[in-house]
N, CA, C and O atoms as a CHARMM CRD file, in Angstrom:
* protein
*
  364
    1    1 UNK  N      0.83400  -1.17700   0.00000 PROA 1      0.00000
    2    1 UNK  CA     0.00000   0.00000   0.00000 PROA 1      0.00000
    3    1 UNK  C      0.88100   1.24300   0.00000 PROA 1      0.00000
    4    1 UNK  O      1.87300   1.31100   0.72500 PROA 1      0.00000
    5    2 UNK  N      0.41000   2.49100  -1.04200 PROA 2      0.00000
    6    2 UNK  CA     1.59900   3.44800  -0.86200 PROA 2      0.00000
    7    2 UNK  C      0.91200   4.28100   0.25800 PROA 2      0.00000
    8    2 UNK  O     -0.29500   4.16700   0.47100 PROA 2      0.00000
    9    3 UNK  N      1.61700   5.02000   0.88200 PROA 3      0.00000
   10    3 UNK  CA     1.41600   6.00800   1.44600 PROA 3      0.00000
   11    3 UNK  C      1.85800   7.50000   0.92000 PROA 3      0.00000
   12    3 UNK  O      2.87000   7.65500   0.23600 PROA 3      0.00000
   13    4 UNK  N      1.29700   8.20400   1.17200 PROA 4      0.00000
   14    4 UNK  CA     2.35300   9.51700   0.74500 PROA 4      0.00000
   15    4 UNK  C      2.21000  10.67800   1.55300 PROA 4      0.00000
   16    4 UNK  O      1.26400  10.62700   2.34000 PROA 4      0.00000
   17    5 UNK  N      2.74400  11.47800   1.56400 PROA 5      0.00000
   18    5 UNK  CA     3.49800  12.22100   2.98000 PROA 5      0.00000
   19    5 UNK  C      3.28600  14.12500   2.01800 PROA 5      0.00000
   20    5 UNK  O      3.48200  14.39800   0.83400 PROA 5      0.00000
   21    6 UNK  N      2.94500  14.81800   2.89700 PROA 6      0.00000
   22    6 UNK  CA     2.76100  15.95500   2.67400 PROA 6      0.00000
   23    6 UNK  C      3.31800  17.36900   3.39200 PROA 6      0.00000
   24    6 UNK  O      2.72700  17.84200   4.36300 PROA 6      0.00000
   25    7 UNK  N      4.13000  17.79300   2.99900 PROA 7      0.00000
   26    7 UNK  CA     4.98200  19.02700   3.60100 PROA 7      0.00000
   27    7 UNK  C      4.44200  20.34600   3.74200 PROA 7      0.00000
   28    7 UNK  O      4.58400  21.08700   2.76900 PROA 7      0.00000
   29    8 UNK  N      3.83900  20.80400   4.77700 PROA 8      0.00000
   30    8 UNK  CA     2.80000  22.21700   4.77800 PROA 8      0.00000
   31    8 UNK  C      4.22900  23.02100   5.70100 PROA 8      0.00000
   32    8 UNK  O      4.93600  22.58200   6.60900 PROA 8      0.00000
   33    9 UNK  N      4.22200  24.26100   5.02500 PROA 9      0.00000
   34    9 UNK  CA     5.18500  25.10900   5.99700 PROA 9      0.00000
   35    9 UNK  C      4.07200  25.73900   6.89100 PROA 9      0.00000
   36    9 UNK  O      2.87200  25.87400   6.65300 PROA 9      0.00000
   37   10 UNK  N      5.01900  26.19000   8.30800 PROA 10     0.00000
   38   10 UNK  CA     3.92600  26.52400   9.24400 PROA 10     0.00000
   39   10 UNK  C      3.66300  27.53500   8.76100 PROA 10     0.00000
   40   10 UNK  O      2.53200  27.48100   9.24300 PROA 10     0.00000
   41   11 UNK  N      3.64600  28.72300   8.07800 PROA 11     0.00000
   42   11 UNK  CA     2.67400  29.47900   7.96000 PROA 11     0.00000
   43   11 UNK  C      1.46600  29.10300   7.47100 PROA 11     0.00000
   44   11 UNK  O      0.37100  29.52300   7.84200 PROA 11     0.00000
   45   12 UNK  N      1.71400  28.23200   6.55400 PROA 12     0.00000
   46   12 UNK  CA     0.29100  28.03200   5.56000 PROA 12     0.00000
   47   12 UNK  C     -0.35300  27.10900   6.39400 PROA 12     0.00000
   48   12 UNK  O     -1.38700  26.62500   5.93500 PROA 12     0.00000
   49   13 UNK  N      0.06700  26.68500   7.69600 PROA 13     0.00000
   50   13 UNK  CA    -1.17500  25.42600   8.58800 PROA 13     0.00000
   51   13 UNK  C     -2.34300  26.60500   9.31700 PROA 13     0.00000
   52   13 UNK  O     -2.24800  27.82900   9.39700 PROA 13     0.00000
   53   14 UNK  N     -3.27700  25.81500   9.71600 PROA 14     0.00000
   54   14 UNK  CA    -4.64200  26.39200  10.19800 PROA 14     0.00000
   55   14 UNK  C     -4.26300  26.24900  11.56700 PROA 14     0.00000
   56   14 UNK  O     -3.27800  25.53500  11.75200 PROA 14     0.00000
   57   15 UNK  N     -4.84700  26.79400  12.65100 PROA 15     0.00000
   58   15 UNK  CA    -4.68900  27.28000  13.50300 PROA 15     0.00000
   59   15 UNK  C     -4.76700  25.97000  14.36900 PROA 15     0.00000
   60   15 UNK  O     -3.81200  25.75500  15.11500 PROA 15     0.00000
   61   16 UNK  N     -5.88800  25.00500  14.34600 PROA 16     0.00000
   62   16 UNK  CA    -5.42000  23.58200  14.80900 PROA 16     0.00000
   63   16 UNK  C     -4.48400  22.66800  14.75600 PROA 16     0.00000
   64   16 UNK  O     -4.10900  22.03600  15.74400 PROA 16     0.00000
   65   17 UNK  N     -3.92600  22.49200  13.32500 PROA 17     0.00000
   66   17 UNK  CA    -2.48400  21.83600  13.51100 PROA 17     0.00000
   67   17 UNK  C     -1.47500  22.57500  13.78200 PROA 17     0.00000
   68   17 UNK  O     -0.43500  21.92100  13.86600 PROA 17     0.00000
   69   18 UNK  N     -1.31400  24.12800  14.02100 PROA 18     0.00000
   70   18 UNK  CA    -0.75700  24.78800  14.83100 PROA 18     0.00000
   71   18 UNK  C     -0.35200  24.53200  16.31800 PROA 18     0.00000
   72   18 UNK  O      0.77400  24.66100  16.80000 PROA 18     0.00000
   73   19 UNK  N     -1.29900  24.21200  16.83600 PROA 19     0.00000
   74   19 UNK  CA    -1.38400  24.10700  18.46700 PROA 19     0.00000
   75   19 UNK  C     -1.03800  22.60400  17.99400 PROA 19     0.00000
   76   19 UNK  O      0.18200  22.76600  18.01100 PROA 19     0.00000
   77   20 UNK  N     -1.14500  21.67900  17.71200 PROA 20     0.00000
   78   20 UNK  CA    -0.57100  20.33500  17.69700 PROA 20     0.00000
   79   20 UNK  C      0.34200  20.40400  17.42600 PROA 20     0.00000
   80   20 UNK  O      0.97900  19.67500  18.18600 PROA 20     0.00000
   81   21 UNK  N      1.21500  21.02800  16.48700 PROA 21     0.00000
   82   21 UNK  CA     2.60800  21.37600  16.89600 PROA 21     0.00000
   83   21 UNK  C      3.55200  21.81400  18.04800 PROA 21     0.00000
   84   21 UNK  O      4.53700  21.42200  18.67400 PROA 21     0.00000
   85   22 UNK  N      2.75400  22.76700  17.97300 PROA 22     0.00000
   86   22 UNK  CA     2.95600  23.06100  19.71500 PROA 22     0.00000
   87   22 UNK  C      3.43100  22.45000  21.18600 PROA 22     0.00000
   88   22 UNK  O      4.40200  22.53300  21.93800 PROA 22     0.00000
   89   23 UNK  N      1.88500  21.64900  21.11400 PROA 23     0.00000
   90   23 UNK  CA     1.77700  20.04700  21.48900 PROA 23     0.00000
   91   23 UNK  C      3.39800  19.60900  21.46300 PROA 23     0.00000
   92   23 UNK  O      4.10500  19.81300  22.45000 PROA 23     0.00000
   93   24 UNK  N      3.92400  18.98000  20.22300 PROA 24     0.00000
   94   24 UNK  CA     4.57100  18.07300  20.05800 PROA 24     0.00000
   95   24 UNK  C      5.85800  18.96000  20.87000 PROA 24     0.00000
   96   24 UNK  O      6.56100  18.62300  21.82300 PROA 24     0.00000
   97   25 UNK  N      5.83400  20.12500  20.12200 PROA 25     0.00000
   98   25 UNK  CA     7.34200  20.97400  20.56800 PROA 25     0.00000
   99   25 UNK  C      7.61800  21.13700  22.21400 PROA 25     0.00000
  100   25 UNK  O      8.71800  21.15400  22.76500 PROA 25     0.00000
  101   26 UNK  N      6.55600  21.23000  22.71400 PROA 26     0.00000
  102   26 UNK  CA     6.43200  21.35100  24.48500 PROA 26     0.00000
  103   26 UNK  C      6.57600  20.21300  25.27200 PROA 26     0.00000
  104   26 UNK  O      6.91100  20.21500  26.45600 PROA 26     0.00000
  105   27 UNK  N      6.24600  18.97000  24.40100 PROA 27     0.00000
  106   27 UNK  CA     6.66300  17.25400  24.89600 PROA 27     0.00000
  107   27 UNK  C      7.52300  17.85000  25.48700 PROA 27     0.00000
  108   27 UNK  O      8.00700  18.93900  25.17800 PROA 27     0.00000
  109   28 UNK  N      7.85900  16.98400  26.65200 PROA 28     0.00000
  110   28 UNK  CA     9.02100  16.84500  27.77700 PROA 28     0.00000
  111   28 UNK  C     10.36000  16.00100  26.91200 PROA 28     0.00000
  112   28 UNK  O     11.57000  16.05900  27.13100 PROA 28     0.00000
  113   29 UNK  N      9.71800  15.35100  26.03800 PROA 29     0.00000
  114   29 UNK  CA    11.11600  14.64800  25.50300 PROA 29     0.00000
  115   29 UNK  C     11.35700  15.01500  24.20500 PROA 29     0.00000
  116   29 UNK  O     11.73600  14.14900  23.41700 PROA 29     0.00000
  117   30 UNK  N     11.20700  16.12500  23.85000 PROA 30     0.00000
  118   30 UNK  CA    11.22900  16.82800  22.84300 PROA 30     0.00000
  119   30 UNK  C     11.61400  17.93600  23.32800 PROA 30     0.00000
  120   30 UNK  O     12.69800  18.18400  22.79800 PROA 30     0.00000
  121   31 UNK  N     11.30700  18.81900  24.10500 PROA 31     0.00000
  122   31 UNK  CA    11.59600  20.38000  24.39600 PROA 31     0.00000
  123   31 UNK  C     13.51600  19.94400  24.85500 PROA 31     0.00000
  124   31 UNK  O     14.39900  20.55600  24.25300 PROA 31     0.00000
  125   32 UNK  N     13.84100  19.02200  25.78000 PROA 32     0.00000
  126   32 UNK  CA    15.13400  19.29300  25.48300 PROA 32     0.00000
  127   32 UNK  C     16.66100  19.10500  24.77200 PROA 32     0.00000
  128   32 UNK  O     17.84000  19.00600  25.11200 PROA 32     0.00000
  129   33 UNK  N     15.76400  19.12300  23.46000 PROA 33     0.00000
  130   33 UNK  CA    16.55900  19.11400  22.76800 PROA 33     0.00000
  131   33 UNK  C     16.54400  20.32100  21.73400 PROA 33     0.00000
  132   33 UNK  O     17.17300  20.46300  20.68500 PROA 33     0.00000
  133   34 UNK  N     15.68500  21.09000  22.32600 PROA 34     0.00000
  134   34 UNK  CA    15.71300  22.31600  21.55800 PROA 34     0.00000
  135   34 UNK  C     16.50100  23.55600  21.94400 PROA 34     0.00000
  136   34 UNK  O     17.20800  23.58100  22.95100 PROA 34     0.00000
  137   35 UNK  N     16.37000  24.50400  21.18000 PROA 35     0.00000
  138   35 UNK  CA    17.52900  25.85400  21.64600 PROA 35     0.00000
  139   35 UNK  C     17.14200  26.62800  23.30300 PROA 35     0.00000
  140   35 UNK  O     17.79200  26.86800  24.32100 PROA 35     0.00000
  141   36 UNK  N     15.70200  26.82400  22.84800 PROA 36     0.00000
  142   36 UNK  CA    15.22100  26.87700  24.36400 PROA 36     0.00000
  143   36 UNK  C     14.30000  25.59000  24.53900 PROA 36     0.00000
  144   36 UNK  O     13.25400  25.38800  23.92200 PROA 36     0.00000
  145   37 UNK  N     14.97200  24.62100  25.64700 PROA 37     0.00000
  146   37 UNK  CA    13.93500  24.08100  26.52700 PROA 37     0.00000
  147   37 UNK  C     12.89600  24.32700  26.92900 PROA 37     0.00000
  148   37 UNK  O     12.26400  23.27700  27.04900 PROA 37     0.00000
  149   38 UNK  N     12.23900  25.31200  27.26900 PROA 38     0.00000
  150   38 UNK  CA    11.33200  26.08700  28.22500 PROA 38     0.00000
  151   38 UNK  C      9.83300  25.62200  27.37200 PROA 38     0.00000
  152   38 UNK  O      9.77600  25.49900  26.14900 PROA 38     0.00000
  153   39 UNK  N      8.84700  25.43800  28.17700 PROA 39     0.00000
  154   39 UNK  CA     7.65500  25.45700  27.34000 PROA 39     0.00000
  155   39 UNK  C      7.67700  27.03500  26.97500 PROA 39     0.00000
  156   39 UNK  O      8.11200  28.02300  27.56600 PROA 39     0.00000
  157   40 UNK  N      6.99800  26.82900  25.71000 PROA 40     0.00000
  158   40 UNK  CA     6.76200  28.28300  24.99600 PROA 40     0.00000
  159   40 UNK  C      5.03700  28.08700  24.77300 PROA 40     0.00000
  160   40 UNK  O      4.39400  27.10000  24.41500 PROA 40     0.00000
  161   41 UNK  N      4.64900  29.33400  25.11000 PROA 41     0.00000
  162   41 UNK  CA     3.43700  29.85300  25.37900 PROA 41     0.00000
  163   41 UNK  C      2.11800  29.58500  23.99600 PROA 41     0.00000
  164   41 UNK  O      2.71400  29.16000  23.00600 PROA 41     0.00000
  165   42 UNK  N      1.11300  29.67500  23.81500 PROA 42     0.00000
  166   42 UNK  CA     0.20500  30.12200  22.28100 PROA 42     0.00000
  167   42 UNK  C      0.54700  31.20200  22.05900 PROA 42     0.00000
  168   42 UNK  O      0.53800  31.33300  20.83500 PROA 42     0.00000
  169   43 UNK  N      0.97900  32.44500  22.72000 PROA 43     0.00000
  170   43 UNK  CA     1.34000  33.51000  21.78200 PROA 43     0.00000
  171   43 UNK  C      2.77000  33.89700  21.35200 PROA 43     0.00000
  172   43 UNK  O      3.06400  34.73200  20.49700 PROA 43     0.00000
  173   44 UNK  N      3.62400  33.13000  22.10800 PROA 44     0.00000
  174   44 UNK  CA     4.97700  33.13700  21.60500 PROA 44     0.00000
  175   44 UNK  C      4.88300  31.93300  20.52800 PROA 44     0.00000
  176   44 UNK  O      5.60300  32.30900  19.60300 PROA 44     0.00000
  177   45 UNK  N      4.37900  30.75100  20.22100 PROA 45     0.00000
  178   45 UNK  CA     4.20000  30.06100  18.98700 PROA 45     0.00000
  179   45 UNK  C      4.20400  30.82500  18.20700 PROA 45     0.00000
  180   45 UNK  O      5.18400  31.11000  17.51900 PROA 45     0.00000
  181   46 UNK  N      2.83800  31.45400  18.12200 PROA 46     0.00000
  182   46 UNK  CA     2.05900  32.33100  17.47700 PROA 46     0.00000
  183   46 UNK  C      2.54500  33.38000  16.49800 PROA 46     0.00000
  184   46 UNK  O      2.18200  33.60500  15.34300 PROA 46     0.00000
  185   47 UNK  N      3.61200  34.06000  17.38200 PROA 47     0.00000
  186   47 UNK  CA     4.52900  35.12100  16.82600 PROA 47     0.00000
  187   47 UNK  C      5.62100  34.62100  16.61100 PROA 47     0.00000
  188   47 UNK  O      6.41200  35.51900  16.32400 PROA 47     0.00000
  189   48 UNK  N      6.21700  33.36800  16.59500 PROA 48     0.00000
  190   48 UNK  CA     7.10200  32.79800  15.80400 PROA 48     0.00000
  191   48 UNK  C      6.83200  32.19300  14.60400 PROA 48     0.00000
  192   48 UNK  O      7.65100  32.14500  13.68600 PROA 48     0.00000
  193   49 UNK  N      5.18500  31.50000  14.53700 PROA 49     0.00000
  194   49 UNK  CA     4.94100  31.62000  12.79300 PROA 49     0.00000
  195   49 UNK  C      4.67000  32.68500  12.40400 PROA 49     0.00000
  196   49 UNK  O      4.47800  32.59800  11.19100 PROA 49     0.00000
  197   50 UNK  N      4.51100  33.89000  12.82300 PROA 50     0.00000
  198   50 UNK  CA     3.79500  35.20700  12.13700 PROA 50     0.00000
  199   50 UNK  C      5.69500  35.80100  11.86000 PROA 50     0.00000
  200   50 UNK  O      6.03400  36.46000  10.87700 PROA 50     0.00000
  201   51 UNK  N      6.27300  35.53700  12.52900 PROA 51     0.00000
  202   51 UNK  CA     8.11200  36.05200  11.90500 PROA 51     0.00000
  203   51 UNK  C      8.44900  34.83900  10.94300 PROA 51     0.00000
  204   51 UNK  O      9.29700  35.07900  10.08300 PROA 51     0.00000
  205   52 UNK  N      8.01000  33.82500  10.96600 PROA 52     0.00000
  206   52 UNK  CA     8.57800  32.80100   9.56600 PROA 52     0.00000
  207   52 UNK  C      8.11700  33.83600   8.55700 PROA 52     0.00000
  208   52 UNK  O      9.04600  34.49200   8.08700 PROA 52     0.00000
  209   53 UNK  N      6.84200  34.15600   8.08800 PROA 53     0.00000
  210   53 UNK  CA     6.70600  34.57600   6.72000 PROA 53     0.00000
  211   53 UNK  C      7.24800  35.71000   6.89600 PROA 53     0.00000
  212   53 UNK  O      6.70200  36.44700   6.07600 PROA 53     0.00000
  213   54 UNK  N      8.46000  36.65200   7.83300 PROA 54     0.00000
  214   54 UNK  CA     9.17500  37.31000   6.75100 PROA 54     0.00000
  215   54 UNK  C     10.35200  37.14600   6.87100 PROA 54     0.00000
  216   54 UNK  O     11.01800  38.16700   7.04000 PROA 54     0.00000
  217   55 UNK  N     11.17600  35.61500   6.82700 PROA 55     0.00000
  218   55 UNK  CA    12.69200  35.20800   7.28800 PROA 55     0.00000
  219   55 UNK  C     12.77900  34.70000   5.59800 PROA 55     0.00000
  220   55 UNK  O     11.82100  34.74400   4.82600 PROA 55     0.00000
  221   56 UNK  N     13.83200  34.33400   5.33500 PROA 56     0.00000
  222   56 UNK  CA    14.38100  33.75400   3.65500 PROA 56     0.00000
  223   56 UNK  C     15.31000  32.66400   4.61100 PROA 56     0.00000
  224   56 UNK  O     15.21200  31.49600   4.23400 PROA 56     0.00000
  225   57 UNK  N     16.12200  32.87700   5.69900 PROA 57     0.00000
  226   57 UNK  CA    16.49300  32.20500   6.53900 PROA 57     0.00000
  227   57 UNK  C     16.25400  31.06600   7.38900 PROA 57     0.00000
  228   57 UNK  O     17.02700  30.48000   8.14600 PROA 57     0.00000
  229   58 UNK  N     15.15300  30.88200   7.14800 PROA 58     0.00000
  230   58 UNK  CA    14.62000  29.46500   8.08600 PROA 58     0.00000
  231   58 UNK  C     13.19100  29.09600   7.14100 PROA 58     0.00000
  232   58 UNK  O     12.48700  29.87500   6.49700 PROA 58     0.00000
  233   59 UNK  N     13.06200  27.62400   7.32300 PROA 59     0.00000
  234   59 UNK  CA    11.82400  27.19300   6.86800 PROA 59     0.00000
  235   59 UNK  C     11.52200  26.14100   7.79900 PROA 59     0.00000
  236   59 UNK  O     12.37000  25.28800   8.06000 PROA 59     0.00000
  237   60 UNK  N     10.43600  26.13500   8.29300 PROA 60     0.00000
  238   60 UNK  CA     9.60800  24.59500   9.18100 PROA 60     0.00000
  239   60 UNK  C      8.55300  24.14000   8.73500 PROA 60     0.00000
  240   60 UNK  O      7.53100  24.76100   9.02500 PROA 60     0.00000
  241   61 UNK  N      8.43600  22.91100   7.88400 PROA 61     0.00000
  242   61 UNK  CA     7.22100  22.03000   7.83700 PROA 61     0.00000
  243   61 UNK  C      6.95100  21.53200   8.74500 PROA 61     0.00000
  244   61 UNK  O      7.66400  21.31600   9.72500 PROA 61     0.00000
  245   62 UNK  N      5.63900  21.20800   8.53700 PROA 62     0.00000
  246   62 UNK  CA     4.88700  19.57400   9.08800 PROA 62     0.00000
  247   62 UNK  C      4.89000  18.68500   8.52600 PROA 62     0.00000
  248   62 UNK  O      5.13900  18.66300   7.32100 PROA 62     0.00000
  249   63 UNK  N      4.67600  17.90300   9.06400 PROA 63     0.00000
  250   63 UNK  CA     4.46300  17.05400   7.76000 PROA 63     0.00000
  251   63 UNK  C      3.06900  15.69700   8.04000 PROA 63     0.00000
  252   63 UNK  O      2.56800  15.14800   9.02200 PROA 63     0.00000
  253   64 UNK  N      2.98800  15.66900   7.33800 PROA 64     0.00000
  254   64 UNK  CA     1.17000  14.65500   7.67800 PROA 64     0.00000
  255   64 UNK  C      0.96600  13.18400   6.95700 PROA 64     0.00000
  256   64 UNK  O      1.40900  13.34700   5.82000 PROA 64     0.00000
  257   65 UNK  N      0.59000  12.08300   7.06300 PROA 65     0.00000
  258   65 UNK  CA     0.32700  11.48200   6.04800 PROA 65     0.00000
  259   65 UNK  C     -1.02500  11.62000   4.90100 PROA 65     0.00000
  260   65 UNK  O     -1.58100  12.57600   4.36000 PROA 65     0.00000
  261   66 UNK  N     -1.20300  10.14100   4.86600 PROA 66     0.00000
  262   66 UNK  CA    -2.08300  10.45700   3.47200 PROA 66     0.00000
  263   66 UNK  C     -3.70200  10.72700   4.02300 PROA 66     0.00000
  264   66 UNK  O     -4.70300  10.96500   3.34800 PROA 66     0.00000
  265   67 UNK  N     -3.55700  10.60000   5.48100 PROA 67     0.00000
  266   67 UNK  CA    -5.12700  10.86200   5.89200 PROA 67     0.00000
  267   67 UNK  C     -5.23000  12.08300   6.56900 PROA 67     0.00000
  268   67 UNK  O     -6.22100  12.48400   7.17900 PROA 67     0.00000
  269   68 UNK  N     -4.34800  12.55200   6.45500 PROA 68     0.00000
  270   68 UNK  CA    -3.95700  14.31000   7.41300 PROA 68     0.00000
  271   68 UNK  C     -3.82400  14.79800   8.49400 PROA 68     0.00000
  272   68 UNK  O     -3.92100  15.98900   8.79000 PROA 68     0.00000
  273   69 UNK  N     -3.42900  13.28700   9.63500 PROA 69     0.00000
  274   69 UNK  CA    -2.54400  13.26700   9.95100 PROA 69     0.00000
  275   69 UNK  C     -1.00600  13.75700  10.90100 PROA 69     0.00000
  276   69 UNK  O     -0.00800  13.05000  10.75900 PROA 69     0.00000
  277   70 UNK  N     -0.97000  14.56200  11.51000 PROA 70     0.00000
  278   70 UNK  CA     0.49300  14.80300  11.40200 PROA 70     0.00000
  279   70 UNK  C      1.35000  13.78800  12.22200 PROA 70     0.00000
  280   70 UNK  O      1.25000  12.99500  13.15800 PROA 70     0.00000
  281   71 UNK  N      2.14600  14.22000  11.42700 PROA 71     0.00000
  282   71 UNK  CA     3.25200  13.14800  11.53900 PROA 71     0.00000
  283   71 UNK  C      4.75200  13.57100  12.49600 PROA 71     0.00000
  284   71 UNK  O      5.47800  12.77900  13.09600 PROA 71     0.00000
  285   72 UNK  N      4.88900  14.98700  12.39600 PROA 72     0.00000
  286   72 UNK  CA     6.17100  15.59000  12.58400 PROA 72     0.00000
  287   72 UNK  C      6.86000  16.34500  11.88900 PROA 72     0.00000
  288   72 UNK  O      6.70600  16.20700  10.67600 PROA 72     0.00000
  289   73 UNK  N      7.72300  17.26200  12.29600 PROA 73     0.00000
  290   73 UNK  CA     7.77400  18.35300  11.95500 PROA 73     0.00000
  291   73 UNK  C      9.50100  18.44700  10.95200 PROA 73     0.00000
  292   73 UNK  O     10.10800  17.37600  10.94700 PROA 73     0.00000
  293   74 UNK  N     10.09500  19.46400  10.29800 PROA 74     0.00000
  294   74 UNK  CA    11.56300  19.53900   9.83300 PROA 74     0.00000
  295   74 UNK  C     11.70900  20.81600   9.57500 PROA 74     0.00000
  296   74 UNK  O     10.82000  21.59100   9.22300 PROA 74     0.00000
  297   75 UNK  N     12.68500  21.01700   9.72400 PROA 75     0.00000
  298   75 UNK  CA    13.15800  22.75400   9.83600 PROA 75     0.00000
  299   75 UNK  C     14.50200  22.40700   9.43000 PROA 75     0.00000
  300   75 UNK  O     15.13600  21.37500   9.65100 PROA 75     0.00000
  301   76 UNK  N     14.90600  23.72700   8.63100 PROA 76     0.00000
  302   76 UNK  CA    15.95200  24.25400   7.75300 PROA 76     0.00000
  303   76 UNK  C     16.31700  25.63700   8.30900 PROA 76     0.00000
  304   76 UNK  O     15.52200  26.51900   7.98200 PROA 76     0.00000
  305   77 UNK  N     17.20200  25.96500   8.97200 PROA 77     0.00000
  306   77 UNK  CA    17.62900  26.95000   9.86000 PROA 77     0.00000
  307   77 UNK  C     19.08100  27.30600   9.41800 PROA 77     0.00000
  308   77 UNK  O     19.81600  26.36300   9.12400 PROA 77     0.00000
  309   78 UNK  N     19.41300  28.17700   9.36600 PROA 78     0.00000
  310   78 UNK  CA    20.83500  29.29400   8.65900 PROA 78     0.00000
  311   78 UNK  C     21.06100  28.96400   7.73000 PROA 78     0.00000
  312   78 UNK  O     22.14300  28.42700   7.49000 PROA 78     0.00000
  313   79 UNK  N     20.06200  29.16400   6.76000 PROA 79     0.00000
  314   79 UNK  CA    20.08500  29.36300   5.22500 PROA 79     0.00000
  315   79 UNK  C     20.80300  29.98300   4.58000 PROA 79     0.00000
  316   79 UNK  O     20.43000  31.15100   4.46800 PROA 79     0.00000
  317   80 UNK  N     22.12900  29.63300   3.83800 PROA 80     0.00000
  318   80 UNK  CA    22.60100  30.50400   3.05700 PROA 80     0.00000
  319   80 UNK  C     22.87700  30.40900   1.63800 PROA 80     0.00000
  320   80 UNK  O     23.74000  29.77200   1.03400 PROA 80     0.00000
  321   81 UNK  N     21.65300  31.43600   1.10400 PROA 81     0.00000
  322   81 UNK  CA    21.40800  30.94100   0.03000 PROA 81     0.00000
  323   81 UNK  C     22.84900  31.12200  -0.70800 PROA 81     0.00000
  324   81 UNK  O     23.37900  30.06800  -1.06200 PROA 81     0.00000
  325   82 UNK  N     23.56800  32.37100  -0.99100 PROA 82     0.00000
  326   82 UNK  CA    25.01700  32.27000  -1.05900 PROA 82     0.00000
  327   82 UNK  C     26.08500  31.14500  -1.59200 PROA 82     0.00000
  328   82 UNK  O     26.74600  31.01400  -2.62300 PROA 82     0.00000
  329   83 UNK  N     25.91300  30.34100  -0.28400 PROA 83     0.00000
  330   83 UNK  CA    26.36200  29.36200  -0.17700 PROA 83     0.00000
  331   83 UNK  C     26.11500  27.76100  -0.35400 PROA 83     0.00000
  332   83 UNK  O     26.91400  26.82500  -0.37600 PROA 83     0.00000
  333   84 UNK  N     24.69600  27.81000  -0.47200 PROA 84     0.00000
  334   84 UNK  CA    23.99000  26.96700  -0.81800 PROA 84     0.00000
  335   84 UNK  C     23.74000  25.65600   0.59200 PROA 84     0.00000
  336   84 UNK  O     23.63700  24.43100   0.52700 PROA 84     0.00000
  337   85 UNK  N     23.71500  26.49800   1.63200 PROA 85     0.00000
  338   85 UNK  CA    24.01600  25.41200   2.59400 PROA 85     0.00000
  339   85 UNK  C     23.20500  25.97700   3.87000 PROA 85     0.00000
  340   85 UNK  O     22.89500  27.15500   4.04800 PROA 85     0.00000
  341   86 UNK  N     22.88700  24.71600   4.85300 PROA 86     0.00000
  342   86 UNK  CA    21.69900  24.96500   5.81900 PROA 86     0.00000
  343   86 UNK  C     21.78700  23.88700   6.80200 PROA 86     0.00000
  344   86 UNK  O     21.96800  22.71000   6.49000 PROA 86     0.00000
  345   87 UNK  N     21.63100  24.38900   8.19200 PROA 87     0.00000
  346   87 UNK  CA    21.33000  23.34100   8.88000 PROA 87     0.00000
  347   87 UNK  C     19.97500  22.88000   9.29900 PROA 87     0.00000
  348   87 UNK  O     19.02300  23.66100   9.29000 PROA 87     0.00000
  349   88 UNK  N     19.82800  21.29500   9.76600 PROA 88     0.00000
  350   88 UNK  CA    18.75500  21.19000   9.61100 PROA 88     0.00000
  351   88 UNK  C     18.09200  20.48100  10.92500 PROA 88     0.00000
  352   88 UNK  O     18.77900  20.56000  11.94400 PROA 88     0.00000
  353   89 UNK  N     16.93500  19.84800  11.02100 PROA 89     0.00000
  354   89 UNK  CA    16.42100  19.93100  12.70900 PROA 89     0.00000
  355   89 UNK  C     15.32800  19.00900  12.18200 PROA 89     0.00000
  356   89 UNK  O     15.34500  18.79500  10.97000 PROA 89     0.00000
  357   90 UNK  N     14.37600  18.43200  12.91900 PROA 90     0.00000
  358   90 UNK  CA    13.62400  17.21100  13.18100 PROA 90     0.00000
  359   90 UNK  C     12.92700  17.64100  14.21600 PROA 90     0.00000
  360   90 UNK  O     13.52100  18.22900  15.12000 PROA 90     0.00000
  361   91 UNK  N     10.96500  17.34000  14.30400 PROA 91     0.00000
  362   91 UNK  CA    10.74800  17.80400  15.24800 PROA 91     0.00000
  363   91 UNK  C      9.66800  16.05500  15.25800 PROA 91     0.00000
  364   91 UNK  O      8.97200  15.76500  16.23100 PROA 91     0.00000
């Protein structure tokens, strides 16, 4: 059976798989492995997808399967387009 897998950047998600991101990012076994540990708030989320759409510097999907799903997240962080090179992250 195929499956197939779908990449939404967080700006373009709806406000529910928003907060399920969230969700996932605030997990206890997930938050420390991030830059800040700390649970982060709905309006600090909030205003971190509302600064993605105006960075060229970072990109974060979701990603969902074929029933919609989510699945987990990937981010592309110090983009240089320049250089053609980026690091990258797993959520």
């Amino acid at each position: 059976m195929k499956s197939d897998l779908t990449a939404i950047l967080y700006q373009n998600l709806d406000r529910s798989s928003l907060l399920e991101v969230l969700s996932w990012r605030n997990h206890e076994k997930i938050r420390v492995w991030m830059v800040n540990p700390g649970i982060i708030s709905e309006q600090e989320h909030f205003s971190f997808v509302d600064q993605l759409k105006l960075c060229s510097d970072r990109l974060f999907w979701r990603f969902n399967d074929d029933d919609g799903a989510g699945l987990g997240g990937f981010n592309l962080v110090d983009i240089d387009h320049d250089e053609h090179s980026a690091s990258l992250g797993i959520l």
